[in-house]
Backbone as a ProteinNet text record, in pm:
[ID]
protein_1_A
[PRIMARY]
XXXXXXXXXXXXXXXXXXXXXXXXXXXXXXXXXXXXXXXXXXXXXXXXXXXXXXXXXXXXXXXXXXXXXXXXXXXXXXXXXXXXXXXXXXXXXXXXXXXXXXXXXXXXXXXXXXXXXXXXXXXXXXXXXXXXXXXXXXXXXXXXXXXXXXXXXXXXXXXXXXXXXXXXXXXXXXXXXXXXXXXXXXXXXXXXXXXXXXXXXXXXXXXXXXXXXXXXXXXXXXXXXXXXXXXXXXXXXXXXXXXXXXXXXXXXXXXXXXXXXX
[TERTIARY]
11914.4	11802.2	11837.7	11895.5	11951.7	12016.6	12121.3	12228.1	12133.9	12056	11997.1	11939.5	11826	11738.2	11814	11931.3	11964.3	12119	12123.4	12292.1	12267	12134.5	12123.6	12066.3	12107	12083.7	12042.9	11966.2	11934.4	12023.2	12170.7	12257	12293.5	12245	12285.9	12130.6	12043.4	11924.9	11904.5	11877.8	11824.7	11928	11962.1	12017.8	11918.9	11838.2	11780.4	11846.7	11732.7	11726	11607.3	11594.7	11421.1	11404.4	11523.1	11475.5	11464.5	11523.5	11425.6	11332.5	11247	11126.8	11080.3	11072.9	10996.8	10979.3	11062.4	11048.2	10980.6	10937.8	10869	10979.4	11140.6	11207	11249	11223.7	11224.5	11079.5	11085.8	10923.1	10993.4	11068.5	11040.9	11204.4	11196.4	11317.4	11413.9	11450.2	11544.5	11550.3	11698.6	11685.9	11673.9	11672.2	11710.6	11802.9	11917.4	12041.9	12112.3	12069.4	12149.8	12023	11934.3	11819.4	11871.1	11899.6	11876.1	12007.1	12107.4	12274.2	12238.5	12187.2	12125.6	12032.8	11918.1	11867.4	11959.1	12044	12163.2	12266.8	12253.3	12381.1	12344	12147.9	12124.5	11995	11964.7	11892.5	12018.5	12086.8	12238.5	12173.9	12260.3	12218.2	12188.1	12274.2	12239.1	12131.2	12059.6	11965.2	11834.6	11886.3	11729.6	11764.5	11839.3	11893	11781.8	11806.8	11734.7	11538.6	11520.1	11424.2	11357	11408.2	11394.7	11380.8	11449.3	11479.3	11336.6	11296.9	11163.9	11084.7	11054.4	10890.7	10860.8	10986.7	10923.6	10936.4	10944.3	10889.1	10751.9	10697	10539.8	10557	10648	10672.5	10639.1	10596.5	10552.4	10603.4	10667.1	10699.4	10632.1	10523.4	10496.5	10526.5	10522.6	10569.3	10464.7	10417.7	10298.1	10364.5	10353.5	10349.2	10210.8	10184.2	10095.6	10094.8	10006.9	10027.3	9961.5	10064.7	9992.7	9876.5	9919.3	9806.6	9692	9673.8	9585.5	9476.2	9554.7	9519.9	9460.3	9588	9560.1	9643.1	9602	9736.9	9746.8	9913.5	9962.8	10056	10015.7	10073.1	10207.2	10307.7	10411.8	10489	10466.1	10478.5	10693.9	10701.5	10874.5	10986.9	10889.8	10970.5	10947.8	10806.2	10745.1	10860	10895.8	10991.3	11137.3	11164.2	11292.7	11324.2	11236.4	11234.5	11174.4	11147.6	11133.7	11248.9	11365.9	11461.7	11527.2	11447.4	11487.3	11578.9	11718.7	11806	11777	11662.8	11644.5	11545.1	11540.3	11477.4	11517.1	11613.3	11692.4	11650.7	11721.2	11701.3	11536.5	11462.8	11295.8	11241.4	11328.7	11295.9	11317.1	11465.9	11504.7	11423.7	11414.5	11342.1	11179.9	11093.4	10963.5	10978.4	11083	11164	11151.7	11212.2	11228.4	11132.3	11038	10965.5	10814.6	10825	10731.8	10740.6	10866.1	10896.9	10913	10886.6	10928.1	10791.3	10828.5	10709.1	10710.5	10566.8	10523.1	10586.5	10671.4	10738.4	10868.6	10847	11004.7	11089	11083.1	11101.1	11050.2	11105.3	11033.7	10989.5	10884.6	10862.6	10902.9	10898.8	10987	10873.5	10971.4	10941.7	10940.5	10813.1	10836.1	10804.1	10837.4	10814.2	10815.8	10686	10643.3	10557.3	10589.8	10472.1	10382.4	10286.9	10170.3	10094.3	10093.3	9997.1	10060.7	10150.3	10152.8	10185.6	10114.9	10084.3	10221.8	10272.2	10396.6	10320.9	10392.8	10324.1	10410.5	10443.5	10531.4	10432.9	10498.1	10397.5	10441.3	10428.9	10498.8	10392.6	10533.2	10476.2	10552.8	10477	10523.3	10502.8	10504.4	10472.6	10366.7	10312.3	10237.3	10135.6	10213.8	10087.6	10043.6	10031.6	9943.8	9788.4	9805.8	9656.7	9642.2	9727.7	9762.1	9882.3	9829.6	9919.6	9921.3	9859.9	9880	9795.2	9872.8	9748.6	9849.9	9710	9724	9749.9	9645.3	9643.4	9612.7	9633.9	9571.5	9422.9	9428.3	9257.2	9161.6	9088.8	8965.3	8978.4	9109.1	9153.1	9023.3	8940.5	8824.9	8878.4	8911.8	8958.1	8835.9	8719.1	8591.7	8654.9	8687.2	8718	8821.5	8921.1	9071.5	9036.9	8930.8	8913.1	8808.4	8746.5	8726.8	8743.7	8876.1	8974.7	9075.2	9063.5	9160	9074.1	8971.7	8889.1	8890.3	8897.5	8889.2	8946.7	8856.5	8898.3	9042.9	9074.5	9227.6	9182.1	9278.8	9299.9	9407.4	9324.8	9429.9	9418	9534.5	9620.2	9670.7	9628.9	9686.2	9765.1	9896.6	9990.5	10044.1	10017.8	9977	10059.8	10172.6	10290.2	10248.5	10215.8	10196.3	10351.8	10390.9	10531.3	10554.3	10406.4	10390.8	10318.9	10275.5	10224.6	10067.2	10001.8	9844.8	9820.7	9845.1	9824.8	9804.6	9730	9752.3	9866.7	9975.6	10113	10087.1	10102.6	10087.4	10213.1	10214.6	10323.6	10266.1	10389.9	10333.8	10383.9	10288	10302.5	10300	10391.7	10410.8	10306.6	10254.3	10155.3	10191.4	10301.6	10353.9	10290.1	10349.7	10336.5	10337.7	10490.5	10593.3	10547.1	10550	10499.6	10388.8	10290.3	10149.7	10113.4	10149.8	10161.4	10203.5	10332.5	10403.5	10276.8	10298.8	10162.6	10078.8	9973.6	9862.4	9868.6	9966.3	10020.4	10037.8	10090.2	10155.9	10029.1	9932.9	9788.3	9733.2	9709.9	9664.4	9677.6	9847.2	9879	9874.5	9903.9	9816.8	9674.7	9595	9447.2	9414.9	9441.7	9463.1	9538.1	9644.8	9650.7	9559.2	9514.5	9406.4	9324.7	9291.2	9158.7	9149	9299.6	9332.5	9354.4	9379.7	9396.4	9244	9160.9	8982.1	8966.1	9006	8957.1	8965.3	9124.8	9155.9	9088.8	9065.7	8992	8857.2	8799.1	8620.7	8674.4	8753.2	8817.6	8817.7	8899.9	8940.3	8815.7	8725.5	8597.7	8484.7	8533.3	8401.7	8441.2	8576.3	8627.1	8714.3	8670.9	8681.5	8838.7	8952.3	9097.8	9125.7	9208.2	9265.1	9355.1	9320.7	9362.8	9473.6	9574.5	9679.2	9797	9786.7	9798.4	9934.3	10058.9	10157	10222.2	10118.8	10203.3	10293.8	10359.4	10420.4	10373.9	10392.8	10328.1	10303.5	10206	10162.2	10219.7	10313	10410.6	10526.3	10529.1	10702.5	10715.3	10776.8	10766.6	10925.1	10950.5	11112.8	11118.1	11054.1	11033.3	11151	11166.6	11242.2	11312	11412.7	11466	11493.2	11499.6	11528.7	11454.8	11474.1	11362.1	11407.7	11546.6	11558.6	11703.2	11673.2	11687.3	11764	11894.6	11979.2	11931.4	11924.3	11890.4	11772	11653.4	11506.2	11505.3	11564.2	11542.5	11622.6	11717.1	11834.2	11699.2	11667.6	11547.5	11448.4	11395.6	11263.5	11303	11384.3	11482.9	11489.5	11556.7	11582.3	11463.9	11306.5	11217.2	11106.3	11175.1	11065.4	11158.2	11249.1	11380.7	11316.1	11332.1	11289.3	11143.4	11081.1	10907.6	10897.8	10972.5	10962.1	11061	11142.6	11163.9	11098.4	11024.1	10940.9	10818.1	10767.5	10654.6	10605.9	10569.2	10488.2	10369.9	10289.7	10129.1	10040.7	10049.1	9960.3	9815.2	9818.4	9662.4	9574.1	9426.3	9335	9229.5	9235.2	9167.3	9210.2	9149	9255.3	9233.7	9302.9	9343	9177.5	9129.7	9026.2	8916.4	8933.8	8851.5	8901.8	9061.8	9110.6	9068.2	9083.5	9058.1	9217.4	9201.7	9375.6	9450.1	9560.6	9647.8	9644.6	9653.7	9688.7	9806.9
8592.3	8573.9	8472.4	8349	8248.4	8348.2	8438.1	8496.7	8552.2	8624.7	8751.7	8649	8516.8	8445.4	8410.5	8310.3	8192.5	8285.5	8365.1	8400.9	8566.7	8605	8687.5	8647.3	8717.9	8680.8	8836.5	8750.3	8876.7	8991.5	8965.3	9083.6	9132.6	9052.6	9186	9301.2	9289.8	9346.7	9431.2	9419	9427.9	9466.8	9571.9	9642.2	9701.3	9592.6	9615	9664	9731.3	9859.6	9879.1	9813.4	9838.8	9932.5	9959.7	10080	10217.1	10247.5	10433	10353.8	10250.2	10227.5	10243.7	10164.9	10139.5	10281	10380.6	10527.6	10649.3	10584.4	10626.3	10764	10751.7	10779.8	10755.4	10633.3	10526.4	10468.9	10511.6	10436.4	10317.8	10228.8	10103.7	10029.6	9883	9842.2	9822.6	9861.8	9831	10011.6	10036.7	10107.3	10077.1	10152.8	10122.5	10107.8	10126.7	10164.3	10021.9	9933.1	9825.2	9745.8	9804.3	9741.3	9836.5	9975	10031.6	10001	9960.7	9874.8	9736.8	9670.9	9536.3	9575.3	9702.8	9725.2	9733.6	9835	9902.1	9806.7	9687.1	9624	9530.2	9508.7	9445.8	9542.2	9639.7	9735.8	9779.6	9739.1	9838.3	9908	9986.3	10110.6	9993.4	9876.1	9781.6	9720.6	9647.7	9597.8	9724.8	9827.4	9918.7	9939.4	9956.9	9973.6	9844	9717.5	9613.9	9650.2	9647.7	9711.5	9784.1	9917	9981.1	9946.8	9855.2	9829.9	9688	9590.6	9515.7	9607.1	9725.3	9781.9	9852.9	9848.1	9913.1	9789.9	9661.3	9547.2	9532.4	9605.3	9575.1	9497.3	9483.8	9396.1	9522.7	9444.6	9548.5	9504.8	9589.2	9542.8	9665.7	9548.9	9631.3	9628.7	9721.9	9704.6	9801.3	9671.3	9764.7	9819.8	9934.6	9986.9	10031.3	10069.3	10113.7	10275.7	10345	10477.9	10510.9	10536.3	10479.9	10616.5	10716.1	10859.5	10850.9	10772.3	10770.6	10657.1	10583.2	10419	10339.3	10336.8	10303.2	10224.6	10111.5	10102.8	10175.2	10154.3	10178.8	10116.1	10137.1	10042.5	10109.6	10111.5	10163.1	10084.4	10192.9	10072	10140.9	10033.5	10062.8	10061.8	9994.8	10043.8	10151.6	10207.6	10358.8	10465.7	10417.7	10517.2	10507.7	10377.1	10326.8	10450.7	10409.2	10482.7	10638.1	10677.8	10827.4	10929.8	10880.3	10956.6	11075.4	11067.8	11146.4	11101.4	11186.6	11225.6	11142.2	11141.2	11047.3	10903.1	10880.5	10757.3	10662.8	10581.5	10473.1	10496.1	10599	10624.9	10651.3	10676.8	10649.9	10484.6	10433.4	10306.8	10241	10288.8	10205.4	10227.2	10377.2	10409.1	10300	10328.9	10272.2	10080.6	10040.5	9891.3	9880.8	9930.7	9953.3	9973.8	10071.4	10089.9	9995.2	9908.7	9781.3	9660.7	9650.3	9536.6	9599.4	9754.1	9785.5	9768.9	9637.2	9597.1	9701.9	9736.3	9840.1	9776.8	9896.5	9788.4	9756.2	9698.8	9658.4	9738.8	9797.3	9926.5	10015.3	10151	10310.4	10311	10364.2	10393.9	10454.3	10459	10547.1	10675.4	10828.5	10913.6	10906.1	10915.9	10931.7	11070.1	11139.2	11281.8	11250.6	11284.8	11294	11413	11395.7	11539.8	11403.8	11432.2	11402.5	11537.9	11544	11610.3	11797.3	11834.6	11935	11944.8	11855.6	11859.8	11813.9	11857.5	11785.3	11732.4	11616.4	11488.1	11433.2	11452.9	11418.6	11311.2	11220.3	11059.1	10940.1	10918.8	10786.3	10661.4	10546.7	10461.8	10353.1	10231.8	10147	9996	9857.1	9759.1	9748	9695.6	9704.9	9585.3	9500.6	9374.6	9431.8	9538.7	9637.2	9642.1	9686.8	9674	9569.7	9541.1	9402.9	9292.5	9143.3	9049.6	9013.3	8974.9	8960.8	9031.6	9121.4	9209.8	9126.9	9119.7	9085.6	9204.1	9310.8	9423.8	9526.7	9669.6	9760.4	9798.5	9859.9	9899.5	9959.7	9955.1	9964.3	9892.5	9785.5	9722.6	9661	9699.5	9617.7	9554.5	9415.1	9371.1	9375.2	9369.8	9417.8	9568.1	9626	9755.3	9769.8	9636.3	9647.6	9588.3	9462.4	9388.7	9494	9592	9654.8	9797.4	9814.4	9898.9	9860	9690.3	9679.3	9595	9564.2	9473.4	9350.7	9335.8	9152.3	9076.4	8996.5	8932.1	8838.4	8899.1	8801.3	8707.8	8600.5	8492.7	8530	8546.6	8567.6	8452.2	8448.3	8339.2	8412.4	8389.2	8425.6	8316.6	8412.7	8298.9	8383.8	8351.5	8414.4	8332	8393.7	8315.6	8364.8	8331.7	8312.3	8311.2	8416.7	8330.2	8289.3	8170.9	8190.9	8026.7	7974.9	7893.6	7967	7829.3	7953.8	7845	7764.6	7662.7	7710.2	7675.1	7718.7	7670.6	7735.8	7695.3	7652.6	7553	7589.5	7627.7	7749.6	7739.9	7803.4	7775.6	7807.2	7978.5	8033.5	8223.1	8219.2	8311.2	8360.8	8465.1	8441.3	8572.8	8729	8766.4	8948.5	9019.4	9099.5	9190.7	9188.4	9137.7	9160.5	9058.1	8915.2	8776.4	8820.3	8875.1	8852.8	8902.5	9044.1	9142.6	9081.7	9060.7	8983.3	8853.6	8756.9	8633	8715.6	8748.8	8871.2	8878.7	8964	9016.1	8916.6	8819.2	8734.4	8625.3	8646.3	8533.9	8667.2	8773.1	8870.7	8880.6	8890.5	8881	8745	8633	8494.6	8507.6	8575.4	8482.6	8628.5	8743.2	8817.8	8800.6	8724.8	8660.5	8545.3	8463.9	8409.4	8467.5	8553.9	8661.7	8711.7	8757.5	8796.4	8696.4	8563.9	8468.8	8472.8	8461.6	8439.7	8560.8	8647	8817	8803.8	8760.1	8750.4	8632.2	8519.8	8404.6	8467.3	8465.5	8556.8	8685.8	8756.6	8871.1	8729.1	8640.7	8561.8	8516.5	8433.9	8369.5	8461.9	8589.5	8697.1	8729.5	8736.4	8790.1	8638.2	8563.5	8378.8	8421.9	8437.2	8415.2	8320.6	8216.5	8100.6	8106.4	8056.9	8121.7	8002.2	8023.6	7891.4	7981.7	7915.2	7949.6	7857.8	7899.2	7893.8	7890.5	7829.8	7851.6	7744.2	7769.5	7670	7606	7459.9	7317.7	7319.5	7245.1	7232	7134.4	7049	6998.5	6987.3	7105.2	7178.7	7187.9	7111.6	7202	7196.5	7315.7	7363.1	7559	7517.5	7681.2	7796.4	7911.1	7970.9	7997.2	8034	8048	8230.5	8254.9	8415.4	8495.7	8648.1	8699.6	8650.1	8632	8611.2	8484.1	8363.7	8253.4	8177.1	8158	8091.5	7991.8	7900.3	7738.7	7712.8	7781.3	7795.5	7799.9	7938.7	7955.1	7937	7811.7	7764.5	7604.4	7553.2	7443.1	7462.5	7600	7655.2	7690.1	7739.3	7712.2	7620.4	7510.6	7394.1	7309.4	7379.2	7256	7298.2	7452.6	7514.8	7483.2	7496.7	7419.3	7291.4	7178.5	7075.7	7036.3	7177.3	7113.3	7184.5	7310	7352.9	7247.8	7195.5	7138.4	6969.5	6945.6	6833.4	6909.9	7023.5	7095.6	7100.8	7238.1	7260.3	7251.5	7195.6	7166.9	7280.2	7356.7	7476.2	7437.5	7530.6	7523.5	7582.1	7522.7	7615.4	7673.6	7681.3	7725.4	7740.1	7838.6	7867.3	7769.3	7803.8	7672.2	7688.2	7551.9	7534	7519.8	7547.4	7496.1	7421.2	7408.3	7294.3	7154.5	7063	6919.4	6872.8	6848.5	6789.9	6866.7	6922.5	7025.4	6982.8	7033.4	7001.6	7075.1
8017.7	8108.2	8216.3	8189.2	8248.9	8393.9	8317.3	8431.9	8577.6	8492.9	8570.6	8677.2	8646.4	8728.7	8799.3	8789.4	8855.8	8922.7	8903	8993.2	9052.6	9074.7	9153.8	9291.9	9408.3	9589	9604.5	9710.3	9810.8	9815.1	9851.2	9872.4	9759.1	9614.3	9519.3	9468.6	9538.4	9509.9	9696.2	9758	9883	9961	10056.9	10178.1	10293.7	10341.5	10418.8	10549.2	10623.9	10729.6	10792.2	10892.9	10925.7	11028.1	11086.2	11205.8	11097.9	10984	10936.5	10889.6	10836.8	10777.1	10929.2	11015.5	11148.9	11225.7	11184.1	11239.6	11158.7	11046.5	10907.8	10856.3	10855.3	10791.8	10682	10618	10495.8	10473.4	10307.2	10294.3	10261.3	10296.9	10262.3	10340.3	10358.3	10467.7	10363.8	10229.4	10224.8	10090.4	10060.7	9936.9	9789.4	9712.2	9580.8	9483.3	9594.5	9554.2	9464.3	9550	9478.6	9354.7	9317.1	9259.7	9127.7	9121.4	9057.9	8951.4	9054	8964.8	8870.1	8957.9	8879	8763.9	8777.9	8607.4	8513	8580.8	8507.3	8424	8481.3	8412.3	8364.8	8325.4	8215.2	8155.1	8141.2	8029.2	8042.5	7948.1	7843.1	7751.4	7703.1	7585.7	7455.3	7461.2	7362.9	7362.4	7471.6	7479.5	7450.1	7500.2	7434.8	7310.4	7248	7117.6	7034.2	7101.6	7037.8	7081.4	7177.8	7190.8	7095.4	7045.9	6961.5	6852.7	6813.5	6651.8	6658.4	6791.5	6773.5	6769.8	6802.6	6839.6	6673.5	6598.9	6454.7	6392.4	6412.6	6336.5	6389.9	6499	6557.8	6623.9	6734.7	6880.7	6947.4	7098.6	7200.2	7306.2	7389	7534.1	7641.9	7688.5	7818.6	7925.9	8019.5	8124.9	8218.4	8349.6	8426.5	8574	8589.4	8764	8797.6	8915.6	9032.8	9029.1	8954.5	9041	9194.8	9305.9	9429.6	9417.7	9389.1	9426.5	9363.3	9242.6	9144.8	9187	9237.1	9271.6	9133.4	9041.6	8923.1	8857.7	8747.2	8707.7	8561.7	8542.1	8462.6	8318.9	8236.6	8128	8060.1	8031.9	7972.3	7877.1	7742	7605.8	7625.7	7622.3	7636.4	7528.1	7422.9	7253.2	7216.9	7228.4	7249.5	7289.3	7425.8	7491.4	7418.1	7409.3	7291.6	7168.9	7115.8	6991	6949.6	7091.4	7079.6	7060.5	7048.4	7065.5	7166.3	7279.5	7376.4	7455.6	7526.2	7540.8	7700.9	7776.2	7916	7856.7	7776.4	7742.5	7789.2	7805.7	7890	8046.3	8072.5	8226	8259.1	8178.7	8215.7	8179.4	8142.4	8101.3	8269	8274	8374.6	8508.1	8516.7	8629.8	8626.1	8515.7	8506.6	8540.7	8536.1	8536.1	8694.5	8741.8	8923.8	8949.1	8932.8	9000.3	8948.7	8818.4	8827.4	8921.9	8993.7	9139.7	9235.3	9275.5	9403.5	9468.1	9526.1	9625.5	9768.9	9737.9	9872.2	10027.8	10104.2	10230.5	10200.5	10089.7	10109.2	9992	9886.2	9821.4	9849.8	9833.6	9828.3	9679.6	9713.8	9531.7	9511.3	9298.5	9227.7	9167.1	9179.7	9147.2	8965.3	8906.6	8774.5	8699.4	8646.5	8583.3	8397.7	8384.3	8273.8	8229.8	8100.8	8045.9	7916.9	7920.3	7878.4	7773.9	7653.2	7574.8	7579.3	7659.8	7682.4	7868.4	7937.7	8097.4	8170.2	8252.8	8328.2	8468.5	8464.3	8594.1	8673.8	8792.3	8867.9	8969.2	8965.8	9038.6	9100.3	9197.5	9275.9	9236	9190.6	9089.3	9210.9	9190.8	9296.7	9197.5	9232.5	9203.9	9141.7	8995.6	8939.7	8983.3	9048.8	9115.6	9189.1	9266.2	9326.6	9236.1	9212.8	9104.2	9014.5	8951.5	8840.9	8887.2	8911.9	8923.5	8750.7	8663.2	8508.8	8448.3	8354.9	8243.4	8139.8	8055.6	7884.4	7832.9	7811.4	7739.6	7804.1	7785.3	7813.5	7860.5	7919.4	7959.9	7818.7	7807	7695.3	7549.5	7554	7445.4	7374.2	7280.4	7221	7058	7069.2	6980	6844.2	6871.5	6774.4	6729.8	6770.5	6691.9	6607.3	6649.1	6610.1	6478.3	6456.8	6348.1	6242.1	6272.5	6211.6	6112.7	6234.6	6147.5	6057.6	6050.1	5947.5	5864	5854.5	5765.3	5770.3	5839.6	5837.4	6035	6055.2	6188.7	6184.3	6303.5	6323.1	6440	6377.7	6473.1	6626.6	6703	6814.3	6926.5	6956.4	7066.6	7232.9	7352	7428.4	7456.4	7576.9	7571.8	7763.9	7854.4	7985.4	8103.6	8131.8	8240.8	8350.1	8439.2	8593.4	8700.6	8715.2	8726.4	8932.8	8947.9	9109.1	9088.4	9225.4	9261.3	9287.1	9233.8	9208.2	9353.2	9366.4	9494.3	9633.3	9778.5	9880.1	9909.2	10026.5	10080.7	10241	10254.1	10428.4	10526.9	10600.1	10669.2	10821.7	10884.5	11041.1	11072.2	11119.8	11123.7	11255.6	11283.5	11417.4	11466.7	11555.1	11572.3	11605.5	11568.3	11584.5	11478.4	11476.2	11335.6	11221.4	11214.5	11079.7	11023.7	11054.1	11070.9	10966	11043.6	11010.6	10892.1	10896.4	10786.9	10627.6	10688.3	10537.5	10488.5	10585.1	10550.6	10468.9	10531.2	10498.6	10364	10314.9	10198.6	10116.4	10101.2	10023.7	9979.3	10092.8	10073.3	9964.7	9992.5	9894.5	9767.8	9757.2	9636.4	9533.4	9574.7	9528.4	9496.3	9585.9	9539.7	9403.1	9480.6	9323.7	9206.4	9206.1	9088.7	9024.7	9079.4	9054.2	9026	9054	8993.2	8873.6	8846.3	8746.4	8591.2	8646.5	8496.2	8539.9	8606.6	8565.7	8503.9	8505.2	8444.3	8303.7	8288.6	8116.5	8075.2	8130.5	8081.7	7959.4	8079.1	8050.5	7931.6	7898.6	7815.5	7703.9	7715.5	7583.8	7538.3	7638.9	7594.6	7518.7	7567.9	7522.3	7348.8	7311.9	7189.5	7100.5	7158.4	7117.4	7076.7	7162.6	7165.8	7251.9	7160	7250.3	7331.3	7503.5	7639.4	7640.8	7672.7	7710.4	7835.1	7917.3	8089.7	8083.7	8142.2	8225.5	8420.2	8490.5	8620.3	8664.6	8787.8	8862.1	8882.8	8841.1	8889	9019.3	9099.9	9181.2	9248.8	9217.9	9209.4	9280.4	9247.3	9282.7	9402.5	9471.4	9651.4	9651.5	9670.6	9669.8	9769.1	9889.6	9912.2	9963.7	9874	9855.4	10072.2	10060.3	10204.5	10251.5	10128	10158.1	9984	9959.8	9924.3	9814.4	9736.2	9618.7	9665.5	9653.7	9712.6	9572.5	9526.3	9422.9	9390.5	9514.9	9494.3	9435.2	9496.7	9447.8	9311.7	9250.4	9156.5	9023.1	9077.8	8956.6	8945.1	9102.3	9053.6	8978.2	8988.8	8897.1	8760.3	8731.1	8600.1	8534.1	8595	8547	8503.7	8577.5	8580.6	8463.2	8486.4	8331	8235.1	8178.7	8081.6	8027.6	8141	8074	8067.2	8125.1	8069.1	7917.1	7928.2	7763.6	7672.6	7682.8	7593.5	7532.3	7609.6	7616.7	7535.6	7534.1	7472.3	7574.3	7626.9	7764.9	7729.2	7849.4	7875.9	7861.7	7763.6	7796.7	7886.9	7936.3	8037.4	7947.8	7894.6	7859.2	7949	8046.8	8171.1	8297.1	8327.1	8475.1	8599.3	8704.6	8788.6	8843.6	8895.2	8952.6	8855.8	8731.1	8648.3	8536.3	8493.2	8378.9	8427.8	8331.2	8380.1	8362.6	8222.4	8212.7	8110.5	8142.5	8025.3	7891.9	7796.5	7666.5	7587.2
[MASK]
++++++++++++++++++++++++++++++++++++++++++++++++++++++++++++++++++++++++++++++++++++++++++++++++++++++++++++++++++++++++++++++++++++++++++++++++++++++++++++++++++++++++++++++++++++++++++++++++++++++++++++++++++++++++++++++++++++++++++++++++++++++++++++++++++++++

């Protein structure tokens, strides 16, 4: 995990191109070509192999995208797919992987083909912070039903990483387009994440599960220089490192309403 955060750059993810996006020849300024190498050379056949072998101890790994046509999101249990034994399982893993960060604009989304129940579904799946900046669980998850299909109430714990500054940033925007657009976007996607730890908050308080919140200190001013920036993120590394090993502050409430961490 260390490798992947702290020694990937821009140029091993991103080959941007903005004149076919700007001519609407490319849905997005850069391809997937080099995004789709970097899944590739850490979901190994080994690592789903492990995958596989957690989801029948009752580990779950989800993973959310955007269906853009549906305007929905999507949850994808990925030990599920692990351990189905089909012959494209990896390569639907990997594909559903890409296409949970291909931020709209600057990725094309990914084509996913599935059959469902009998039905075949062919669907462009994009960034899952599109609809979701943090899901806990699935949609209609009623933990009252879960405690009653097995007889007895469980003690449940949330445990909810933020992996952003929930903070305002101030910076100076150029008034063009591209400028504005990107800003725009990036204020969007912040205050909807914020929305989203209040969503699961109120979910924990309603079914009394203890909420404990993870973001970037408010703290931190280290701002990244390019989209995937070394220095940034060997400091953000280093600064979650030594807050976990000190015992991190869990938050029991989301920003704007905690008093002091515990």
């Amino acid at each position: 995990m260390k490798q992947a955060y702290t020694t990937t750059s821009t140029a091993d993810v991103v080959d941007i191109n903005f004149i076919p996006a700007v001519l609407g020849i490319a849905a997005g300024i850069s391809s997937n070509d080099l995004f789709e190498k970097l899944i590739a050379r850490y979901l190994t056949p080994e690592i789903f192999e492990a995958i596989r072998r957690e989801y029948h101890k009752g580990r779950m790994l989800l993973i959310g995208t955007t269906n853009l046509e549906s305007q929905q999101p999507v949850i994808w249990n990925i030990g599920a797919i692990a351990a189905s034994g089909k012959p494209d399982a990896l390569d639907l893993a990997r594909h559903i992987l890409m296409a949970s960060a291909s931020i709209p604009g600057v990725f094309p989304p990914v084509r996913l083909q599935v059959t469902v129940d009998g039905k075949f579904y062919d669907e462009l799946h994009a960034d899952g912070g599109v609809t979701r900046q943090v899901f806990l669980l699935p949609p209609g998850y009623d933990p009252e039903l879960v405690d009653k299909a097995i007889g007895w109430k469980a003690q449940r714990r949330a445990f909810i990483i933020r992996n952003g500054l929930v903070r305002p940033e101030y910076q100076a925007v150029n008034d063009s387009l591209l400028p504005l657009a990107l800003r725009s976007v990036s204020t969007l996607i912040k205050t909807q994440g914020v929305g989203d730890l209040y969503r699961i908050y109120l979910f924990c308080q309603r079914y009394s599960i203890q909420y404990n919140l993870a973001y970037i200190p408010n703290e931190f001013e280290a701002p990244p220089h390019a989209m995937f920036d070394e220095k940034f993120m060997n400091s953000l590394y280093d600064l979650g490192y030594q807050e976990s090993i000190r015992g991190y502050p869990w938050r029991k409430q989301p920003p704007g309403l905690e008093k002091n961490p515990s």
